[in-house]
MIKE-945190 format. One record per residue (C-alpha): z negated, x, y; residue in three letters. Coordinates in steps of 0.02 Angstrom, whole numbers, plus 32768, in hexadecimal, padded with zeros to 4 digits. Layout:
<recs>
ZXYAla;...
</recs>
This chain:
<recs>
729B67DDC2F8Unk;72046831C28DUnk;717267E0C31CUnk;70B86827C2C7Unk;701367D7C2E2Unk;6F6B67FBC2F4Unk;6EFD67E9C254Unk;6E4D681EC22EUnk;6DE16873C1ADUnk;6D726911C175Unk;6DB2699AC10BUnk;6D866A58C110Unk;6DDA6AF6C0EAUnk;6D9D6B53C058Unk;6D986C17C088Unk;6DFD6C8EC05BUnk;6E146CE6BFB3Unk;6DF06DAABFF3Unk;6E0B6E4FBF89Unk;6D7D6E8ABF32Unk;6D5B6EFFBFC2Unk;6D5C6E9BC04DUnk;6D146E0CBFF3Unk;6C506E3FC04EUnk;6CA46E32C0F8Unk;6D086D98C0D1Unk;6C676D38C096Unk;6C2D6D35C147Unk;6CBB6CE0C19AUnk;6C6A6C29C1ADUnk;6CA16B91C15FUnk;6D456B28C1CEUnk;6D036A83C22FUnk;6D3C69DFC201Unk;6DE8699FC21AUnk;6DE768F4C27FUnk;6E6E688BC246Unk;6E7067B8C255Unk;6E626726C1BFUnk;6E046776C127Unk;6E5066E1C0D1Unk;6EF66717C0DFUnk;6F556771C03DUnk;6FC267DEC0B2Unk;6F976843C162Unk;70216886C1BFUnk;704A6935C1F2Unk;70C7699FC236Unk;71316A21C1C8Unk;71936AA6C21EUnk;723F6A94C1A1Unk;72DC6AF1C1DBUnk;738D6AA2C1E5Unk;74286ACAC1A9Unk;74556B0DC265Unk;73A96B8AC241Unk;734F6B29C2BAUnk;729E6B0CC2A2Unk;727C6A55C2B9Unk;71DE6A00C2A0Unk;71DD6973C23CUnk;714E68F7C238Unk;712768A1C186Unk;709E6855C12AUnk;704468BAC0A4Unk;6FC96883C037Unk;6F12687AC054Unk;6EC768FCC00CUnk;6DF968F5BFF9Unk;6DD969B6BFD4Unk;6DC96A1DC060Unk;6E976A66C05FUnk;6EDD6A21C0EBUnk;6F2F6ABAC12FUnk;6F4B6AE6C073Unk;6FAC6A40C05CUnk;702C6A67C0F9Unk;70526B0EC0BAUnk;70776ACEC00BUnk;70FA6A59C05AUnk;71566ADCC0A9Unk;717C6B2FBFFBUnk;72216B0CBFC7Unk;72436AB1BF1EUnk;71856A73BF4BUnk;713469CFBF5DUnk;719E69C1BFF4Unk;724B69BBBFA2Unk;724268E2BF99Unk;721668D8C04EUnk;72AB695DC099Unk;73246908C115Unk;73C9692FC0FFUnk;73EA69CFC135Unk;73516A23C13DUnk;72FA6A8CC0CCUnk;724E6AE1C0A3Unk;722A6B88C0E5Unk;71C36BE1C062Unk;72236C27BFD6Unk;72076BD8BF29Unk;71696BDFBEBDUnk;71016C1DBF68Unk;70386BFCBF49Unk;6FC16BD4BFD9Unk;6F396C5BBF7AUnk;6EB26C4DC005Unk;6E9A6C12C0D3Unk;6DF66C46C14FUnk;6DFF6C0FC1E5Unk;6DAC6C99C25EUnk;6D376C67C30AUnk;6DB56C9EC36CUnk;6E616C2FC327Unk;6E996C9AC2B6Unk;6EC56C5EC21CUnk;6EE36CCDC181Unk;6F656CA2C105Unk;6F666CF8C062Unk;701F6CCAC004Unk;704E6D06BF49Unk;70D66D86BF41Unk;713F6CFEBF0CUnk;71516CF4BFEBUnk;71AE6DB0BFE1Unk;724F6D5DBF91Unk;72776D01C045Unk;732A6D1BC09AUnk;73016DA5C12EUnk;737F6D54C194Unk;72FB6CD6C19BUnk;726E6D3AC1B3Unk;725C6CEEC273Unk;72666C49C252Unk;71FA6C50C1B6Unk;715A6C98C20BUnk;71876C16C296Unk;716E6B7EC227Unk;70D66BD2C1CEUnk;708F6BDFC28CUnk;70C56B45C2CFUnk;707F6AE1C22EUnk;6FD96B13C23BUnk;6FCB6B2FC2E2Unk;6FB76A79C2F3Unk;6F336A63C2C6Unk;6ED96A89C37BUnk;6E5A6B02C349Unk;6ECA6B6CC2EDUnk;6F036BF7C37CUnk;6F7D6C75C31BUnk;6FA86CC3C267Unk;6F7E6D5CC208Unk;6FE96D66C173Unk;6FA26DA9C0C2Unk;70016DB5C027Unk;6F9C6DCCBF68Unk;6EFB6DE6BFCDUnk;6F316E79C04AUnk;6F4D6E77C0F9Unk;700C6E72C138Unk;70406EC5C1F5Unk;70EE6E97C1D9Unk;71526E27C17AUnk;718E6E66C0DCUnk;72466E5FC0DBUnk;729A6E8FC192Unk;71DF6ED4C1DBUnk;71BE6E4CC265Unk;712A6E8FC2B3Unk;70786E2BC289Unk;6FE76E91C29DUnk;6F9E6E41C320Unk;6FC36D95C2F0Unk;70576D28C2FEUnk;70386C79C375Unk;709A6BF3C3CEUnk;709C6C85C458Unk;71136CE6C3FCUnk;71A36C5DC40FUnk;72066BF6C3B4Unk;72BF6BD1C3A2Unk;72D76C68C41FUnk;735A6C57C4A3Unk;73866CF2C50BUnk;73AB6CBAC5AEUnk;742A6D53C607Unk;74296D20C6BFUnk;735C6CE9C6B7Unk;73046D8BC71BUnk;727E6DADC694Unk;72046DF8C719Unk;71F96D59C784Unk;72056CD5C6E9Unk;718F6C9AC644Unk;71B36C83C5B6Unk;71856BB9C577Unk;71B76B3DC4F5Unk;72206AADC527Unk;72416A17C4C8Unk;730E69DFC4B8Unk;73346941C448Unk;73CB6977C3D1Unk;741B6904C355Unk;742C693EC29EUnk;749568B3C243Unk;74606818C278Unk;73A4684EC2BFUnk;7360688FC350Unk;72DA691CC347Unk;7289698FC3D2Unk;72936A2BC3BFUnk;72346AA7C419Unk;72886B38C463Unk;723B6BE1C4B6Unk;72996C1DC544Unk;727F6C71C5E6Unk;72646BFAC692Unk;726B6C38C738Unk;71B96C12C7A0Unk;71BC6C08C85BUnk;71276B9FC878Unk;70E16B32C7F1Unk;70F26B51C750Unk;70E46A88C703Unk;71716A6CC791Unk;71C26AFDC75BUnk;71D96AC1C6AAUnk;720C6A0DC6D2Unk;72946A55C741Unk;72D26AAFC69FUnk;72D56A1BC639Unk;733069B7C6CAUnk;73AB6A56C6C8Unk;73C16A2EC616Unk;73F66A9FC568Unk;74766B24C56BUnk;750E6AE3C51BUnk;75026B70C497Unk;746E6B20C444Unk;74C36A6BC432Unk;741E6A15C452Unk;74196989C4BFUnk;7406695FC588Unk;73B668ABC596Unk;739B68ABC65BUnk;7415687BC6D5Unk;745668FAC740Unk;742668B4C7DEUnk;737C68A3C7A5Unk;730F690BC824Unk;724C6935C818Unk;720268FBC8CCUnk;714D693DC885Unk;70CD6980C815Unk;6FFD696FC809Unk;6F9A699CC78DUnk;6ED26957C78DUnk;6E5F698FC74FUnk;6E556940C6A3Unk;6EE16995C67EUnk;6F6B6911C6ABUnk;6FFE6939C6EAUnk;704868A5C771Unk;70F968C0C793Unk;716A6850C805Unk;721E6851C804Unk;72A767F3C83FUnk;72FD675DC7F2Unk;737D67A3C79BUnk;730167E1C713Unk;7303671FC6D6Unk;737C66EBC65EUnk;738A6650C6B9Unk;73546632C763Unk;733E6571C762Unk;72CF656DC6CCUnk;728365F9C6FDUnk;726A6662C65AUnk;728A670BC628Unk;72D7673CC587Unk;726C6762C504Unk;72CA682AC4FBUnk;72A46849C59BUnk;71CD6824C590Unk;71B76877C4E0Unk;722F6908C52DUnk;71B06917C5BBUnk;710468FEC559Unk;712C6979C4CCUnk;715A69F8C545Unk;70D969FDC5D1Unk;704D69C5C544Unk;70756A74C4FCUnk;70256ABCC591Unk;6F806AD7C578Unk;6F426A8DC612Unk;6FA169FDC5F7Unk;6F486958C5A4Unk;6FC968E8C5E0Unk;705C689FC634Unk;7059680CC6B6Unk;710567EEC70DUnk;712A6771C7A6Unk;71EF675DC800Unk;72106769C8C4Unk;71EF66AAC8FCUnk;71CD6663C842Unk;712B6603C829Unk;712E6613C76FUnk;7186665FC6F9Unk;71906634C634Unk;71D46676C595Unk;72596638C53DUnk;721665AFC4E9Unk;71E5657BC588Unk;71206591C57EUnk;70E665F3C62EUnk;70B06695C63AUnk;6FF56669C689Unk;6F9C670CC64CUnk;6FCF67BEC614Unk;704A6801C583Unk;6FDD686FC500Unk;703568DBC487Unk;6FD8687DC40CUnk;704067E2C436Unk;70EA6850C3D0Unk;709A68D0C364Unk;6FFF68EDC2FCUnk;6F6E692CC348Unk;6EC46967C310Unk;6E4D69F7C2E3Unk;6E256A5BC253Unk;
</recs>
């Protein structure tokens, strides 16, 4: 399993290369903040890259890149999604960059409100429009990390793109983790009385095990946090050949959130992987955590069992506070 940590250090974005006539308005836009990361010592920092399989599924992979001391951070992710790029030694098998060859990062400005501009070479027009979707998706879901960064506007040689330039995906107002990824249309879900969230499924390409987050329509009756744990407990559609990691007699007896943000769930023992020791897999937590920590009022995860005093992972070290996101994947600011 690819398992990122937290690191730590300042770097800035430099603004964005404007055309000549916009270049007045442009200069106003103020500077990015500072990117919090861990060890300044360290060579490498990881971060996550949205790559896409050889199924076309975006998957996000976490790896270490190298330090950088200039102020491209965001710069530096978008350069590693360019195929035939810096990125080509550090590909798992089967996966492959999503920006076509000889793409350049000319320029980034991160707005007040999220929005971050991205201003690509023409080199970007050459990409394969049957992979217009999941392209945009990784560009979002890359920087989009980064928890400051909101949505993207896309710019090409300097000028402002409302669609994408092959099949016309709309873009004008912005393109963010909103907008889905790895859609699934779900037939018998009533659209009027559901929402639309992202769930996390486990799937194993060749002999790893990725998450890989998955848009698709839930039906809410009362809460929506109990609404979504109910889905994952429901498990994938076959179709998508990603994988179910709870037991099916697994039930959800309830759901608080506080009011830091964490969510406490109990449920009852069959969620453990073994109920004499007492531990739950390690699938079935980082299944849970990336999914409800996608909610935005959702800081964290604690999880007790029906008549369990404590429960542990599977190395056998107890669960005593709440699961971040932070624990699985990068996290930080820009």
């Amino acid at each position: 399993m690819l398992v990122g940590c937290n690191s730590s250090d300042e770097e800035v974005l430099e603004d964005i290369d404007a055309p000549i006539d916009q270049a007045d308005e442009t200069e106003k836009e103020e500077d990015v903040g500072e990117l919090e990361e861990g060890d300044q010592t360290a060579e490498t920092v990881a971060r996550q890259l949205y790559l896409l399989s050889k199924e076309g599924i975006v998957v996000p992979q976490t790896v270490e890149l190298p330090r950088i001391e200039s102020d491209e951070v965001a710069t530096q992710v978008l350069e590693y999604l360019v195929e035939d790029g810096p990125v080509t030694n550090l590909l798992p098998s089967g996966f492959e960059a999503v920006l076509p060859a000889g793409t350049e990062v000319l320029g980034l400005n991160l707005e007040e409100d999220g929005t971050m501009i991205v201003d690509l070479s023409e080199e970007f027009n050459e990409y394969d429009g049957e992979k217009e979707q999941q392209i945009i998706q990784a560009m979002t879901y890359t920087l989009t990390q980064f928890d400051n960064v909101e949505k993207v506007k896309l710019w090409i040689n300097g000028f402002e793109q409302n669609t994408m330039p092959v099949n016309g995906a709309p873009l004008q107002d912005g393109y963010s983790r909103a907008n889905g990824i790895n859609i699934i249309d779900t037939e018998a879900i009533d659209l009027i009385n559901s929402q639309a969230v992202t769930i996390y499924y486990p799937t194993q390409l060749e002999s790893n095990i990725y998450y890989v987050p998955v848009t698709q329509h839930i039906e809410v009756e009362e809460d929506l946090n109990k609404s979504i744990v109910e889905a994952l407990l429901n498990g994938p559609s076959y179709e998508s050949k990603l994988l179910h990691v709870f037991n099916p007699n697994v039930k959800l007896l309830e759901v608080d959130t506080s009011s830091e943000g964490v969510l406490s769930m109990e449920f009852t023992e069959e969620i453990l992987a073994d109920v004499n020791e007492a531990y739950i897999a390690d699938e079935v937590i980082e299944t849970l955590v990336l999914t409800l920590t996608d909610q935005p009022d959702i800081s964290g995860v604690s999880i007790s069992v029906e008549n369990v005093e404590q429960i542990f992972n599977e190395h056998g070290v107890p669960y005593s506070e709440p699961v971040t996101r932070d624990s699985f994947v990068p996290t930080g600011s820009l």
